[in-house]
C-alpha positions as CSV (number, residue, x, y, z in Angstrom):
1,X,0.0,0.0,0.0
2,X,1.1,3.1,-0.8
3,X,1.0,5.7,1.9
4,X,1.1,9.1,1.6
5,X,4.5,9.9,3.2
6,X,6.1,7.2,0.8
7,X,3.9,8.6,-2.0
8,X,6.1,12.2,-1.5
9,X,9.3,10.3,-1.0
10,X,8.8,8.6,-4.2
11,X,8.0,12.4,-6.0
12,X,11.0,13.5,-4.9
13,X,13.5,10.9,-5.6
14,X,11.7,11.5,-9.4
15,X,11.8,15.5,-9.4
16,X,15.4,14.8,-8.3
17,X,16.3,12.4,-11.3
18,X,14.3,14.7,-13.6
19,X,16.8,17.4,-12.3
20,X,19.9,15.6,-13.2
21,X,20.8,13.8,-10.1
22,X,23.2,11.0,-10.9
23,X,23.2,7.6,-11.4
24,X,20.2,6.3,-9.3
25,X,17.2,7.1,-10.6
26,X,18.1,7.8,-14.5
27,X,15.8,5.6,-17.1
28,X,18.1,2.3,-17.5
29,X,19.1,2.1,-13.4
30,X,14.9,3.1,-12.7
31,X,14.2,-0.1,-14.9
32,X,16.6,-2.2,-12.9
33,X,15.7,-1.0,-9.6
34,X,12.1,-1.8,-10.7
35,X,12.7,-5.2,-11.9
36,X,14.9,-6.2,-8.5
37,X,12.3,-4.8,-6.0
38,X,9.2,-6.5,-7.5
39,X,7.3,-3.3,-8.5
40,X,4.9,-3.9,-11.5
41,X,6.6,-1.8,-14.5
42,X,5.1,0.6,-16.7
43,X,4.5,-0.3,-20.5
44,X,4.5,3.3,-21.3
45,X,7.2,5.6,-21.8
46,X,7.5,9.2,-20.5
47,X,8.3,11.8,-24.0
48,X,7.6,15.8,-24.4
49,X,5.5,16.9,-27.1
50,X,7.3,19.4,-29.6
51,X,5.0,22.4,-29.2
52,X,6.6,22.6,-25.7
53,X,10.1,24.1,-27.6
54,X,8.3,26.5,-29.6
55,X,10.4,29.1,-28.9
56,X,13.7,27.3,-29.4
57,X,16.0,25.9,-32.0
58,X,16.0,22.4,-31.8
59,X,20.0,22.2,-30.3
60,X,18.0,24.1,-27.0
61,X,15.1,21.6,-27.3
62,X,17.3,18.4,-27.5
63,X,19.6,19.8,-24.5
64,X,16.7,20.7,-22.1
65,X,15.7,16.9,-23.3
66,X,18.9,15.7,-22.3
67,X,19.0,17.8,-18.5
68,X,15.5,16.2,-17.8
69,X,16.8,12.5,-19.0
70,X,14.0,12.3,-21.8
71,X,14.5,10.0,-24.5
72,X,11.5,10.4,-26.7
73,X,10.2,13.5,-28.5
74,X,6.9,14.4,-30.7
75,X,8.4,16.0,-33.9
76,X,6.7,19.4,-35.1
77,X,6.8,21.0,-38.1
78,X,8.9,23.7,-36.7
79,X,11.9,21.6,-36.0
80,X,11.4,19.6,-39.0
81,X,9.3,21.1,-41.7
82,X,7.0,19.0,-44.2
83,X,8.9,19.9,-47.1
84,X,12.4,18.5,-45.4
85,X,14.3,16.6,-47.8
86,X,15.7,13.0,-47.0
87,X,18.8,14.4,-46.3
88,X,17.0,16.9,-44.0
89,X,15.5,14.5,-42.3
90,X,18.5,12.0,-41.9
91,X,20.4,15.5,-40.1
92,X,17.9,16.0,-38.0
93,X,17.5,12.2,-36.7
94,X,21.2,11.9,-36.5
95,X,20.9,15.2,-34.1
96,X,18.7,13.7,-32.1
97,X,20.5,10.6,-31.5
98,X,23.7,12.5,-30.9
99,X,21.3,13.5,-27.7
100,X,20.0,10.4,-27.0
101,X,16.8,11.4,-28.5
102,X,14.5,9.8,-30.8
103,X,11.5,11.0,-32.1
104,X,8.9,9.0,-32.2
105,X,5.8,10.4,-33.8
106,X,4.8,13.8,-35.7
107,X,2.3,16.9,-34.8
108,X,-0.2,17.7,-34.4
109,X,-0.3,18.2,-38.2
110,X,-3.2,20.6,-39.2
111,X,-4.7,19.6,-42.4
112,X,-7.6,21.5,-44.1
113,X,-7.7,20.2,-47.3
114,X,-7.2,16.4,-49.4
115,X,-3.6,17.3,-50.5
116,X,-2.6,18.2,-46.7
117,X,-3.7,15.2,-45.8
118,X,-1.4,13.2,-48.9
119,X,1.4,15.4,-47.8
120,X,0.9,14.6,-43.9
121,X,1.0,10.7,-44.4
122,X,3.8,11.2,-47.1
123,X,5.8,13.0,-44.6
124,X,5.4,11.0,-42.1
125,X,6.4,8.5,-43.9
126,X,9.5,9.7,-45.2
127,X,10.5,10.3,-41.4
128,X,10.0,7.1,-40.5
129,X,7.7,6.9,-38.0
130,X,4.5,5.5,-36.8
131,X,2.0,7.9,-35.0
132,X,1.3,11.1,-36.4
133,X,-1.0,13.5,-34.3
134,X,-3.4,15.2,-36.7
135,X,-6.2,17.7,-36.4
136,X,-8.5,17.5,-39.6
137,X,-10.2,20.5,-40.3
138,X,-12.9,22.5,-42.6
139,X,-13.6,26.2,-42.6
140,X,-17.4,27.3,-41.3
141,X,-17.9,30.9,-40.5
142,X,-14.2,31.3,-40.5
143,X,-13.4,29.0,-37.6
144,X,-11.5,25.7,-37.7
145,X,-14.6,22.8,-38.0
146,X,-14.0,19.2,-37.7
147,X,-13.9,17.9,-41.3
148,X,-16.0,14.2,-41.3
149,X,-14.8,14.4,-45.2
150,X,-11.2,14.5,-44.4
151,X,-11.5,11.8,-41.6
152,X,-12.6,9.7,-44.5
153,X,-9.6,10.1,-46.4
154,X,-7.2,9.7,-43.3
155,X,-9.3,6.0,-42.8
156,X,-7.8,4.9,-46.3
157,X,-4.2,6.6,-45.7
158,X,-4.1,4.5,-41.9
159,X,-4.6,1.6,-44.4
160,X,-1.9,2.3,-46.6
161,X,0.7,3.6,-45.0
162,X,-0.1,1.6,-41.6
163,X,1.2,5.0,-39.5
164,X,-1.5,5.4,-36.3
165,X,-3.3,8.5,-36.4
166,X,-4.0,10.3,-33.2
167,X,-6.5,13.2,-33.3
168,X,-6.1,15.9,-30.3
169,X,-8.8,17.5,-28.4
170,X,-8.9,21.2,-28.1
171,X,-11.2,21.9,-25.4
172,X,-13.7,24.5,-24.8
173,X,-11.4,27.3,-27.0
174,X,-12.2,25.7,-29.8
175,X,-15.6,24.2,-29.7
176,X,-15.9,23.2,-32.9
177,X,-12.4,21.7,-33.6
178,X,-12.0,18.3,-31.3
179,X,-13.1,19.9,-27.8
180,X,-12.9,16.5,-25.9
181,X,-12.4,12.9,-26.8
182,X,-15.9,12.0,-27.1
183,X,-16.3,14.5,-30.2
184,X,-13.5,13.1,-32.3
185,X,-14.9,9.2,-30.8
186,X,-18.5,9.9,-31.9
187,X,-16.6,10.6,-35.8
188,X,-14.6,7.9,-36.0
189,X,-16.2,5.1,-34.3
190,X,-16.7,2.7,-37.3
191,X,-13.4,3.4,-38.4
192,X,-10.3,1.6,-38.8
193,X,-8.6,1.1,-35.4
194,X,-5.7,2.9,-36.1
195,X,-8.0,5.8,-36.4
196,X,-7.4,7.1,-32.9
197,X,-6.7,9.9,-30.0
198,X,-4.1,11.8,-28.8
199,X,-5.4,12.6,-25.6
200,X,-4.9,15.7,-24.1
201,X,-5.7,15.3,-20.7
202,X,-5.0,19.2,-19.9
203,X,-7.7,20.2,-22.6
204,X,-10.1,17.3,-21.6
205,X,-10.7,18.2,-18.1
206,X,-11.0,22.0,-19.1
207,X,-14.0,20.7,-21.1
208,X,-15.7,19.7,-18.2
209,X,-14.6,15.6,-19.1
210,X,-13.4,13.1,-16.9
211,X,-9.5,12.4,-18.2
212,X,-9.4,9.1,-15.9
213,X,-13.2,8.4,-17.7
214,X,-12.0,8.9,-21.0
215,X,-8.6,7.0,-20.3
216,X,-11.0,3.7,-19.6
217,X,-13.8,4.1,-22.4
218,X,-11.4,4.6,-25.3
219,X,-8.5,2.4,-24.1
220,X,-7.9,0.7,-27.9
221,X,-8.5,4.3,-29.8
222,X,-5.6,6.2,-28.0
223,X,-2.0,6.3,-29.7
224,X,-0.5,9.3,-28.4
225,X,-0.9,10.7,-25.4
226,X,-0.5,14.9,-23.9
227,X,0.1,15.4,-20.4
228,X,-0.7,18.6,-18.4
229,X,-1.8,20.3,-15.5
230,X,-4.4,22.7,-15.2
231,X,-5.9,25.6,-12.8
232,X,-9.4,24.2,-12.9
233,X,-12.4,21.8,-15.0
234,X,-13.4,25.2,-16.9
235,X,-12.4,27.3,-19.4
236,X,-10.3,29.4,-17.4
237,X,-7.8,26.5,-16.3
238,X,-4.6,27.5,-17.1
239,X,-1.4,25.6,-17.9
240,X,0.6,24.7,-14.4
241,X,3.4,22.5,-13.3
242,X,2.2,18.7,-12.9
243,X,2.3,18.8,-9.2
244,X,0.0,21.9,-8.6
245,X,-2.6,21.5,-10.7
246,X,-6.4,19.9,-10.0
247,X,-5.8,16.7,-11.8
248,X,-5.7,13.8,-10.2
249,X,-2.2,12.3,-11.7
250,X,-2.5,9.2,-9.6
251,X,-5.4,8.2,-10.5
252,X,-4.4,9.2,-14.2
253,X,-1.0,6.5,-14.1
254,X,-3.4,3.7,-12.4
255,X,-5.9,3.9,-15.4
256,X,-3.0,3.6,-17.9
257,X,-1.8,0.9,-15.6
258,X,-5.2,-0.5,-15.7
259,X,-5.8,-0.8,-19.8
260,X,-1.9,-1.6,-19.8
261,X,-0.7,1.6,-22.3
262,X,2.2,0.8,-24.4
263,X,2.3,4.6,-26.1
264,X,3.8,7.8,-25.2
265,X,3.1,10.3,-22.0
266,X,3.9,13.1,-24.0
267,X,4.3,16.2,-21.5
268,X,3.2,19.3,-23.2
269,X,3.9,22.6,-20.9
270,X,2.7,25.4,-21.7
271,X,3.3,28.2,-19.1
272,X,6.7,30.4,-19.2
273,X,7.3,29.2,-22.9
274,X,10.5,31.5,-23.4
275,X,11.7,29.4,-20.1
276,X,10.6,26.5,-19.4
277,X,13.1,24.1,-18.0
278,X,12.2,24.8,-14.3
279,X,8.8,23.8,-15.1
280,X,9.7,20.8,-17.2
281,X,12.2,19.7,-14.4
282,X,9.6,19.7,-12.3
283,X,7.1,18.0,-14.1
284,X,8.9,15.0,-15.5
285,X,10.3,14.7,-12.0
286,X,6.5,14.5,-10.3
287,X,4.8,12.4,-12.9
288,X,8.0,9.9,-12.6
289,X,7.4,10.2,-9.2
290,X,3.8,8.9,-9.4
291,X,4.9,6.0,-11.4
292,X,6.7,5.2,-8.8
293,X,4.7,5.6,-6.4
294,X,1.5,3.9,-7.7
295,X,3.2,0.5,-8.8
């Protein structure tokens, strides 16, 4: 049982690996310690979702990666644009390796149109991976609609090129576009598996939604995941530190536990963009910390 003094001790020892303490608690010696002391292990992995490093070069990106001991990355378009050659695209994975990074998926990818969808999947395939995280979209009244006409096209493409698509959520700012996971499930539902989510669990409990809920009900639809902390279940939440927000992160790891998640825990933080590490840092640490906590 997990009490809620050796819950904190847990945090800290993974707020203190996150911040680049030595040798205990980094990724391979966490695995061992795991496997010797009995603890159920995670089938997930813990990554950071590009849009994080919006405001830096990717060098900056890949060494805050590196400080934090975070091994997986969600490629945007920013650090690797959809017109990248193969060349391009052979610099930048060798960049990331020389970090210890490898990117694992792209996006989120907006696509309004057939051909942005050919040149997503294209892409995509060209970088080599297998999830891409895509929002699918139509114009109405000016405003970024979710396109039912598109999704249709993305089915066959899932088919062809066997990549995973993962559709975020945007919450209540964008009503129309994906708010929760229930919108983009009630579209896709006859679809081909690999028609999925990216779940943002930030923007699904600022929709009023249930993340833990949505975690259980759509267990086989979500590919990617987006981790966050808000203020509050409204409209007003605002991005915070892992730790501090209203989410119940427990309860969060013991549902992925539960429908044994073999994706990515992307963390996407969003507050003090132009400097983030702290935050990251402290993030990463806490959410290892639950994993640790909660076997």
């Amino acid at each position: 049982m997990t009490t809620r003094r050796s819950f904190f001790k847990q945090a800290g020892f993974g707020l203190a690996a996150a911040a680049g303490v030595p040798a205990l608690f980094t990724n391979e010696a966490h695995a061992q310690e795991t496997k010797l002391s009995g603890k159920t292990p995670c089938t997930f992995h813990v990554s950071i979702a590009g849009f994080t490093f919006c405001k830096f070069k990717l060098d900056q990106a890949l060494e805050m990666m590196k400080k934090v001991d975070v091994h997986y990355l969600c490629i945007k378009d920013f650090h690797l644009p959809l017109k990248s050659t193969d060349e391009e695209i052979a610099a930048f994975h060798a960049k990331c390796k020389s970090f210890g990074v490898t990117g694992y998926g792209v996006g989120p990818i907006y696509m309004g149109s057939e051909q942005e969808v050919n040149d997503a999947f294209a892409y995509a395939k060209r970088v080599g991976v297998k999830t891409m995280v895509g929002v699918p979209f139509k114009m109405v009244d000016k405003k970024r609609t979710a396109s039912p006409e598109l999704l249709k096209l993305v089915n066959d493409k899932v088919q062809e090129y066997d990549i995973k698509y993962a559709i975020h959520n945007h919450g209540p700012d964008m009503p129309e576009l994906f708010p929760n996971a229930e919108s983009a499930i009630e579209m896709i539902g006859n679809m081909d598996k690999r028609v999925g989510l990216c779940l943002d669990i930030g923007h699904q409990f600022r929709d009023g939604k249930d993340p833990v809920k949505a975690i259980l009900s759509f267990a086989d639809r979500i590919h990617d995941m987006h981790i966050k902390n808000v203020t509050e279940p409204t409209k007003k939440g605002r991005g915070i530190e892992l730790p501090r927000g209203a989410i119940d992160f427990p309860a969060v790891v013991h549902a992925l536990r539960k429908i044994q998640y073999s994706g990515m825990c992307s963390l996407e933080y969003e507050k003090d963009m132009s400097d983030p590490l702290l935050g990251i840092a402290e993030s990463i640490g806490y959410f290892r910390g639950v994993i640790d906590a909660t076997c």
